[in-house]
N, C-alpha and C positions, 0 to 999 in steps of 0.2 A: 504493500500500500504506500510507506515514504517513499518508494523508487518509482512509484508512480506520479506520486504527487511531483517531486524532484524534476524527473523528467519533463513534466508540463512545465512546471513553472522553468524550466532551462529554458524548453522551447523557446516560449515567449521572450525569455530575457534575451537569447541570441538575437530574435529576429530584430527587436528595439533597439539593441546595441548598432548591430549592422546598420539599423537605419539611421542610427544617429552618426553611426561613423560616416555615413555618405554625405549628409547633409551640411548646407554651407549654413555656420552659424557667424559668421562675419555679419556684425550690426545688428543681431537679436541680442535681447537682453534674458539675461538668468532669469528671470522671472518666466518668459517666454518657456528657457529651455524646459524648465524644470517642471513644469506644470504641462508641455505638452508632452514630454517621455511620459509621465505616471500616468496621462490621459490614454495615450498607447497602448502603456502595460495594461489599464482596465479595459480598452476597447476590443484588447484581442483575451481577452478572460481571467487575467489574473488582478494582484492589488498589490503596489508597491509594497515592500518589506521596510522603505528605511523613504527619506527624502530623498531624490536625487541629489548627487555631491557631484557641485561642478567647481573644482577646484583651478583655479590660475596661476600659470608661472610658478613662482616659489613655493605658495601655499599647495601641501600636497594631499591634505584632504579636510573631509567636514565643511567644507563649504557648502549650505544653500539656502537656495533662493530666499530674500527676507519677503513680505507682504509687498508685490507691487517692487521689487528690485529693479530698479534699472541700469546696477550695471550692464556695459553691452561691451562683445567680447570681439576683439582689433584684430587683421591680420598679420600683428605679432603675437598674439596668444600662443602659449600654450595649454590647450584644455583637458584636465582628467573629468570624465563623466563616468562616473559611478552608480551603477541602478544594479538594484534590486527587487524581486519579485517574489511574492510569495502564495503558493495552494494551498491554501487548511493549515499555514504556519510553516511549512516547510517551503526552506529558500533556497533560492539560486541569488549569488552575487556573482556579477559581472564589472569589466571596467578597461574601457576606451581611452587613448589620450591624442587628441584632434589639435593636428599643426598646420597650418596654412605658409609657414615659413623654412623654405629647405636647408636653413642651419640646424634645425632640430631633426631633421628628418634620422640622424642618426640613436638619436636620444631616443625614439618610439620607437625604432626598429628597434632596437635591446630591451627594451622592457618587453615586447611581445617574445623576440629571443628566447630571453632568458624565462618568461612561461612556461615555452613548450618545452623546453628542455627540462624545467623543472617537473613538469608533466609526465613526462617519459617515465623519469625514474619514479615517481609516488604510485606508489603499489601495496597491497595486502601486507603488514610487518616493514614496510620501509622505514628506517628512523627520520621524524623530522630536521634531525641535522644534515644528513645527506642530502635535502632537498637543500635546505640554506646553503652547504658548500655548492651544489650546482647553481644557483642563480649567482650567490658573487661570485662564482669562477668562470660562470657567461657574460656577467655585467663589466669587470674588472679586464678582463682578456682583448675587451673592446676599446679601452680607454677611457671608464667610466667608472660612478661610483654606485653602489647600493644605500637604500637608506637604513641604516642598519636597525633604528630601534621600531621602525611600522613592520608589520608581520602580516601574516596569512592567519587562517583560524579554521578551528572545528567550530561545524553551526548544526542546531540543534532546533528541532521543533519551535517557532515563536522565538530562538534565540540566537542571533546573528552570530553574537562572538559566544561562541558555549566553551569558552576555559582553557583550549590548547591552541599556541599559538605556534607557528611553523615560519622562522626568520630567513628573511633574506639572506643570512651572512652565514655564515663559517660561525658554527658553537665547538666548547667543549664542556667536558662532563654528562650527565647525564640527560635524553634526549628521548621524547615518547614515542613510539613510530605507531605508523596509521592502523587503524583497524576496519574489517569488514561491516559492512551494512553501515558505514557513517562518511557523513558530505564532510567536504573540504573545502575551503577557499585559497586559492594558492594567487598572492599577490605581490608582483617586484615593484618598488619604486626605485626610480633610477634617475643621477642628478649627475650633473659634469664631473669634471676630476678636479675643478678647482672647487666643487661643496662641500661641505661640509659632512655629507654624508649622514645627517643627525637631524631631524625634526622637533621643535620648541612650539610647547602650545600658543599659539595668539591670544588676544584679546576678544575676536570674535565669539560668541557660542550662542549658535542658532537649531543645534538638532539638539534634541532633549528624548527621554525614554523614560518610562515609570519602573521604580526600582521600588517603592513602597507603597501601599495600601493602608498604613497605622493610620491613626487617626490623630488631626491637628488640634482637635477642638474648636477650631472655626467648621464652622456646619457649612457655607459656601466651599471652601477649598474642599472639604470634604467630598462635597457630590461634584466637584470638580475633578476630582481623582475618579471616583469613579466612573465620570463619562471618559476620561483619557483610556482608563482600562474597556469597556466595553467596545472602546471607536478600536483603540489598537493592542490593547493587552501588555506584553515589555517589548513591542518594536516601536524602534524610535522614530521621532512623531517631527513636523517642523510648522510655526507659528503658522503660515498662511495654509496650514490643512484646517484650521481652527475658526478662520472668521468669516467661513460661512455660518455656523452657530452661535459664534461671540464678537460682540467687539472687539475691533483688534487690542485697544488699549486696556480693556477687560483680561482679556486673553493672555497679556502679555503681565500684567499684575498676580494672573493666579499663578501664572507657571512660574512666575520668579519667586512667589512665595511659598510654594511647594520648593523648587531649588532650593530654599533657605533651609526649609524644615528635611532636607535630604528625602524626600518622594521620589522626586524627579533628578534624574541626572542631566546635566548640559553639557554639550560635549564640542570643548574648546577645539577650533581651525588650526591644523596641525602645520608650523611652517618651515622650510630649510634654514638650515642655522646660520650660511654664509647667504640667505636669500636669492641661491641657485635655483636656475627653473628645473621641477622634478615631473618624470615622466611616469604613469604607470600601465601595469597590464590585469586583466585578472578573469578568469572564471572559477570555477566551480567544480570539483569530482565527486563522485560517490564512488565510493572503493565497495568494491564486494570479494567473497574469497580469491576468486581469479581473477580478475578484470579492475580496470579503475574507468569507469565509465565522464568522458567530460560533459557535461548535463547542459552548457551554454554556449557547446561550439556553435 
């Protein structure tokens, strides 16, 4: 039944991805992108899992769209678009990075690269370190860097990042390797040889998720939680999914004071630490005894 679901929800995330890879986003604005991918993802049967993340340049992830964003993205961008989808809680993530400028063209070929290569080897018992030594020995061999501390992850029904994370880099010590009947996210980001190599949270945080249910004793935030759990349960959520129901300035009063009482998580724009532009790649596996099935090619 999850290989079912999995598979659906890949389907769709592939066909969205591809389409966003084709399309010229020169002079639409984040707001635009982001609300017409999720509008996709639902028009062909699924419901986004997370907000779309359209991250620029430096900033390598957790970007999106605010209410009415208008940023709009130049023929020097570089764009990471990040969607995901999910059937009955089981997800597929995916992740595109759209260049219009052919100095970077080499910076997106290695992060795709260094996927499939990391691809090849993640298999039934594979340790997650061997996956990391192959992506920075694909990224590095190019004249590039990895980002060492953003990782790949095991996801889990309703829960994107479910606890194991699978790095970019070369580890040592001890190291869990994959197991059958469970999805994978396997993601490289990749930034010059002059970056830093290392991502600092920003200032931004606009994607948020419900991590508690307690009760505040204000009786408002209260049923405010609870409509957050019922709309999306613990996948993370972003302001302008909310005011069609609420005011935005409503809206944005309760989630911050849920943030305060630790409810709600907010999850800071991840950026390069020498404010290199980073590039990345990413889909999805489900490993079974023999096979590792890619769910979002």
């Amino acid at each position: 039944m999850s290989l079912e679901n999995y598979t659906r929800a890949g389907h769709i995330a592939s066909i969205v991805r591809e389409n966003t890879r084709k399309r010229n986003h020169i002079g639409r604005t984040l707001y635009d992108i982001c609300n017409s991918i999720e509008k996709e993802i639902s028009d062909n049967g699924g419901q986004p899992a997370f907000p779309v993340n359209v991250s620029i340049n430096e900033i390598a992830a957790h970007y999106t769209a605010e209410p009415d964003d208008q940023i709009v993205i130049k023929d020097s961008d570089v764009v990471k678009i990040d969607l995901g989808v999910h059937i009955n809680g089981y997800i597929a993530d995916t992740a595109v990075t759209i260049s219009y400028d052919p100095k970077y063209d080499q910076l997106v070929k290695v992060a795709e690269l260094s996927l499939s290569e990391a691809i090849k080897v993640a298999k039934n018992s594979t340790k997650s370190s061997e996956i990391g030594k192959t992506i920075e020995n694909t990224i590095s061999h190019n004249g590039l860097k990895p980002i060492q501390n953003l990782s790949g992850h095991s996801i889990e029904q309703y829960v994107i990042h479910a606890g194991k994370s699978i790095p970019n880099i070369k580890t040592y010590g001890s190291s869990f390797s994959l197991s059958s009947n469970q999805a994978y996210a396997i993601e490289p980001f990749v930034t010059t040889k002059d970056g830093l190599g290392i991502v600092y949270e920003g200032k931004i945080r606009n994607i948020y998720s419900l991590i508690s249910r307690k009760p505040t004793k204000d009786k408002e935030a209260d049923e405010f939680s609870m409509y957050l759990w019922n709309k999306f349960k613990t996948l993370p959520f972003a302001l302008r999914w909310l005011v069609d129901d609420f005011d935005e300035s409503k809206a944005r009063t309760m989630v911050d004071y849920l943030v305060k009482k630790k409810n709600v998580r907010a999850y800071p724009i991840l950026v390069e630490g020498n404010n290199k532009v980073v590039s990345q790649a990413e889909h999805t596996i489900f490993v079974t005894e023999n096979l590792s099935y890619i769910i979002t090619k």
